[in-house]
MINU-984322 format. One record per residue (C-alpha): residue in three letters; x, y, z. Coordinates in steps of 0.05 Angstrom, whole numbers. Each point is the difference from the previous one (the first is absolute). Example, Ala and Ser with C-alpha at 12.3 -4.5 7.8 and 13.67 -1.06 7.14 Angstrom:
BEGIN
<'ALA', <246, -90, 156>>
<'SER', <27, 69, -13>>
This chain:
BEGIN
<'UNK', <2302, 1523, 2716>>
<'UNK', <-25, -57, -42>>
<'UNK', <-59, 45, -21>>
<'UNK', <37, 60, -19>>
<'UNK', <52, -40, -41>>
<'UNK', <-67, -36, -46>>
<'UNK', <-28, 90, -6>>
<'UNK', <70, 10, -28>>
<'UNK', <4, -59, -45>>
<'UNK', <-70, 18, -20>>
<'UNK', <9, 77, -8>>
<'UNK', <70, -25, -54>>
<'UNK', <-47, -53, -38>>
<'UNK', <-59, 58, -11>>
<'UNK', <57, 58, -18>>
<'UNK', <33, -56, -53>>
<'UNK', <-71, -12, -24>>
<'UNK', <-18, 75, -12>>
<'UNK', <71, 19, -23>>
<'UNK', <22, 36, 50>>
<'UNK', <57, -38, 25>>
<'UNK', <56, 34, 45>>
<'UNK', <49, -34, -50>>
<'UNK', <-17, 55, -48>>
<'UNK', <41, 63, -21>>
<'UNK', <-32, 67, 14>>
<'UNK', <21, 60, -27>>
<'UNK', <-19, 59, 51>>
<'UNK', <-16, 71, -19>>
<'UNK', <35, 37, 55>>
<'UNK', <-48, 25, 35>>
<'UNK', <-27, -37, 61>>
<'UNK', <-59, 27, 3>>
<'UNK', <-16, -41, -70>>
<'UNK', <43, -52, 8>>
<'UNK', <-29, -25, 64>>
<'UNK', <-65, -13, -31>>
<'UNK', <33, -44, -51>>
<'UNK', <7, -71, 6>>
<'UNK', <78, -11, 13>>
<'UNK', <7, 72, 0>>
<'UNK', <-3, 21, -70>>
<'UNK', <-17, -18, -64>>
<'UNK', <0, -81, -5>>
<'UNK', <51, -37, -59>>
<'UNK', <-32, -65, -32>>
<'UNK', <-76, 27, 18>>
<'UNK', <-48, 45, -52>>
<'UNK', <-19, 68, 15>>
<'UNK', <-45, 44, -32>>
<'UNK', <-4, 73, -19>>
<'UNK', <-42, 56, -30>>
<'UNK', <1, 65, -15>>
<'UNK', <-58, 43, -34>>
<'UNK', <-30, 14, -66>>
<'UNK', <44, 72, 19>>
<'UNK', <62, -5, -46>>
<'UNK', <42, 30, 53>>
<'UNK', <-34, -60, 52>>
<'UNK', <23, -59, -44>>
<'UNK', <69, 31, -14>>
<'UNK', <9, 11, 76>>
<'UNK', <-14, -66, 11>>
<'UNK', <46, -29, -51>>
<'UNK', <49, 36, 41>>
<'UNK', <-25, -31, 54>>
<'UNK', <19, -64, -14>>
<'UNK', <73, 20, -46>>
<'UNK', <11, 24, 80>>
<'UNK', <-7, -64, 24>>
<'UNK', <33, -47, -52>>
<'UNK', <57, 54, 4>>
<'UNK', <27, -28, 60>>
<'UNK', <-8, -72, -18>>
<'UNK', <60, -42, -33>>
<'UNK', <-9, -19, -76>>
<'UNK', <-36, 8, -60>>
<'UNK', <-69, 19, -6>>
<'UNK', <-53, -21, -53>>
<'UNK', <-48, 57, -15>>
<'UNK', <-68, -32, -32>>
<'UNK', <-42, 45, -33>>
<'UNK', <-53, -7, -62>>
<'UNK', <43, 57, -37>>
<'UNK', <63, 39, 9>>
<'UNK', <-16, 65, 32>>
<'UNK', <43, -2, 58>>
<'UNK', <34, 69, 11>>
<'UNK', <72, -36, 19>>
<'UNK', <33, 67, 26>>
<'UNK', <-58, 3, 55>>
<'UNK', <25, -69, 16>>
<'UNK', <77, 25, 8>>
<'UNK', <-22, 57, 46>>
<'UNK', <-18, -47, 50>>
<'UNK', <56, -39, -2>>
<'UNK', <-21, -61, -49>>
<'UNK', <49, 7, -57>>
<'UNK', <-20, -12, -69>>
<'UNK', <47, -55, -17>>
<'UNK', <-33, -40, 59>>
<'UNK', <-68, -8, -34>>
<'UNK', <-19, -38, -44>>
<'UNK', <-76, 19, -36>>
<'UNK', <-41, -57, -31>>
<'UNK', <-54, 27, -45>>
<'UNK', <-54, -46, 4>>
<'UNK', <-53, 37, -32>>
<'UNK', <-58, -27, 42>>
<'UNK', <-9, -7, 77>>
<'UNK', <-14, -71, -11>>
<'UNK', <80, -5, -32>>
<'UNK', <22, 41, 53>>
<'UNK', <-29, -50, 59>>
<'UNK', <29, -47, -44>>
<'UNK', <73, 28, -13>>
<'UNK', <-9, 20, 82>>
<'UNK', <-1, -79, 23>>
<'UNK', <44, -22, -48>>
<'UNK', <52, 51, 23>>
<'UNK', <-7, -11, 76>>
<'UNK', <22, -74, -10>>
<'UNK', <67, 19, -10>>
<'UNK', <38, 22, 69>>
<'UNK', <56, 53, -6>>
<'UNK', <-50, 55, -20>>
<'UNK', <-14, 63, 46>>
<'UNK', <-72, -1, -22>>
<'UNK', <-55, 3, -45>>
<'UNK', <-42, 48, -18>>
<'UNK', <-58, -7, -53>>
<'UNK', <-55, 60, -18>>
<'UNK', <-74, -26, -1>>
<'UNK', <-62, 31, -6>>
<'UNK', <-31, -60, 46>>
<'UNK', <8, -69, 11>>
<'UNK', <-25, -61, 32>>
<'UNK', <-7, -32, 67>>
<'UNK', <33, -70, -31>>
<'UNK', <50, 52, -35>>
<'UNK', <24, 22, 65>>
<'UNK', <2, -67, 33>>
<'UNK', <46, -24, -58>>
<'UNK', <48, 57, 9>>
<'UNK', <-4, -2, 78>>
<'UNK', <28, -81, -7>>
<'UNK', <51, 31, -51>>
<'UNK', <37, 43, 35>>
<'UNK', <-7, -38, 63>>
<'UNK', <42, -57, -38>>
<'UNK', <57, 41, -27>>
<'UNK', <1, 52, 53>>
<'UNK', <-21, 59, -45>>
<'UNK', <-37, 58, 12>>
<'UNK', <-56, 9, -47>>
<'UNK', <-30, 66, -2>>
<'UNK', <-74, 10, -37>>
<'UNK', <-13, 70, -25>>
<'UNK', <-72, 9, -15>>
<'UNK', <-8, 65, -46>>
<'UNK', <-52, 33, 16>>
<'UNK', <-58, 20, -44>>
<'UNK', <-56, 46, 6>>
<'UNK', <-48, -52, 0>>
<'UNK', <35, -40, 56>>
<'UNK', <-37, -45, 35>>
<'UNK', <13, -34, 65>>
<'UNK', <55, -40, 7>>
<'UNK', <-2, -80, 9>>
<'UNK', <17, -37, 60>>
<'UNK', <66, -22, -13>>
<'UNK', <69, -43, 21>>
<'UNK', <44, 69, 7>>
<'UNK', <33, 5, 70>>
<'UNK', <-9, 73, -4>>
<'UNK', <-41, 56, -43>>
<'UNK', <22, 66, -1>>
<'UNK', <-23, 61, -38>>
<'UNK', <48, 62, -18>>
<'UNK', <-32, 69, -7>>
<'UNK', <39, 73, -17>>
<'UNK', <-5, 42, 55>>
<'UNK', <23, 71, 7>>
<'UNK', <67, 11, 2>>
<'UNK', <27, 40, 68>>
<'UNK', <11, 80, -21>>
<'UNK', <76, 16, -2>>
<'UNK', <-17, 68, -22>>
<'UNK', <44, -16, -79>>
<'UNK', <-50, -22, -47>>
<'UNK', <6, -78, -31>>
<'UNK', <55, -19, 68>>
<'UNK', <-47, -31, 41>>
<'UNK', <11, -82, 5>>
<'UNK', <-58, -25, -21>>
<'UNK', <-49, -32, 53>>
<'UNK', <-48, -66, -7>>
<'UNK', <-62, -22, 38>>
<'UNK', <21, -69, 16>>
<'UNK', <-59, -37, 12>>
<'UNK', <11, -74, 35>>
<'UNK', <-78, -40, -19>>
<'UNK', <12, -61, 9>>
<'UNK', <59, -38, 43>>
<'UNK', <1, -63, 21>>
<'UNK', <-7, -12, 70>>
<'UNK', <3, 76, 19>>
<'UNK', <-46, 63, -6>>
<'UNK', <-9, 49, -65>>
<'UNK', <41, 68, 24>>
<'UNK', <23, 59, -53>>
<'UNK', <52, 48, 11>>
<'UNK', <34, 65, -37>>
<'UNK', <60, -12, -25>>
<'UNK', <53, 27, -48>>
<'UNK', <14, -21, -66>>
<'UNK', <59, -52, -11>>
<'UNK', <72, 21, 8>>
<'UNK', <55, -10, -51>>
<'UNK', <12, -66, 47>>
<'UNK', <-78, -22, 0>>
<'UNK', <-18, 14, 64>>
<'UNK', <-61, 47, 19>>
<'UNK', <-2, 45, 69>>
<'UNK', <-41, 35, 45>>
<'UNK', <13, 75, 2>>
<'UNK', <13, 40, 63>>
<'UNK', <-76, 29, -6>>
<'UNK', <-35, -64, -1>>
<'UNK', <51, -45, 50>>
<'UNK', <-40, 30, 62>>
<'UNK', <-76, 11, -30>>
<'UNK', <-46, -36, 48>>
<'UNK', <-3, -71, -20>>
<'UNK', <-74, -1, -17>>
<'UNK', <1, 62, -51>>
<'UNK', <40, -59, -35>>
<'UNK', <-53, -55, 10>>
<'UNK', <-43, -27, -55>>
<'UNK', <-57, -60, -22>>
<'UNK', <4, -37, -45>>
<'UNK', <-53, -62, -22>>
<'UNK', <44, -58, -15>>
């Protein structure tokens, strides 16, 4: 008994060190079979997470509905950080995340926007933060990692994609994802299909890269499986990934 009580304290003291603390908020997707290889079972408040899309226009704007999906359901305002205004704000709407929630800061480099990012995620309150880079540091990360841990935020980095991408860097991030179109399912009336994403987990921490098919954001922010793919054999869905 003695021994399992010192594993337990131990296994709390390591989860507080990495920032993954049961103490923490999680907003879950809906779908279990996601979900349940998050920590907490979803998407963790007051930790970083990182996402990409592709040098594809219709990639990076499916990803930025990605995340509008997720901060959707959250409580609060939301500071948008980006190096220049060119965020399509209906888009936004259509997944739930209403204009007058967001607030942009044009920072006009990404060094201003990891800047504007950490000074924003001191401040609790906020449903999240979201800043556009085309890369960034290790240290970068760490800082916004210890930022959001302190006030609780989630901090979400969206690394736009260029066509001379190169590998990303180790970072703090509790999760990576990358958001890819995929073909929407045929309804047989032209432009009616919901769109569909490749929703590619790299990188979580503590669990096992995994990507799944899934359809576009709702007017509530939440994405879904679709009757065709809900009983595909579970390794047509399995993918690698190097970390």
């Amino acid at each position: 008994m003695r021994q399992s009580v010192v594993l337990e304290h131990l296994r709390a003291r390591i989860a507080q060190i990495e920032g993954v603390g049961t103490r923490r908020a999680t907003i879950p997707f809906g779908i279990a079979d996601i979900d349940d290889r998050l920590p907490g079972g979803g998407i963790a408040t007051g930790a970083l997470h990182e996402l990409a899309g592709s040098p594809d226009l219709a990639d990076d704007a499916s990803a930025t509905v990605f995340v509008a999906g997720i901060l959707a359901r959250m409580d609060g305002p939301v500071f948008w950080c980006l190096r220049w205004r060119d965020l399509f704000a209906p888009a936004l709407h259509l997944a739930g995340l209403h204009p007058d929630r967001v607030i942009h800061v044009e920072a006009g480099s990404d060094t201003n926007v990891l800047l504007a990012m950490e000074e924003c995620l001191r401040h609790s309150g906020l449903a999240g933060v979201v800043g556009e880079v085309s890369k960034y540091t290790t240290t970068a990360s760490k800082r916004l990692q210890l930022a959001a841990e302190s006030s609780g935020v989630a901090a979400f980095v969206f690394r736009r994609a260029s066509k001379t991408e190169q590998a990303a860097e180790g970072t703090a991030a509790v999760t990576r994802w990358r958001i890819t179109a995929f073909p929407s399912e045929d309804l047989g009336i032209p432009s009616l299909g919901r769109p569909r994403w490749n929703v590619a987990l790299e990188r979580v921490r503590g669990g096992n890269p995994h990507a799944w098919i899934v359809e576009g954001c709702d007017a509530t922010g939440r994405i879904g499986l679709s009757s065709a793919l809900v009983d595909r054999p579970a390794a047509a869905d399995d993918r690698k990934f190097v970390a």
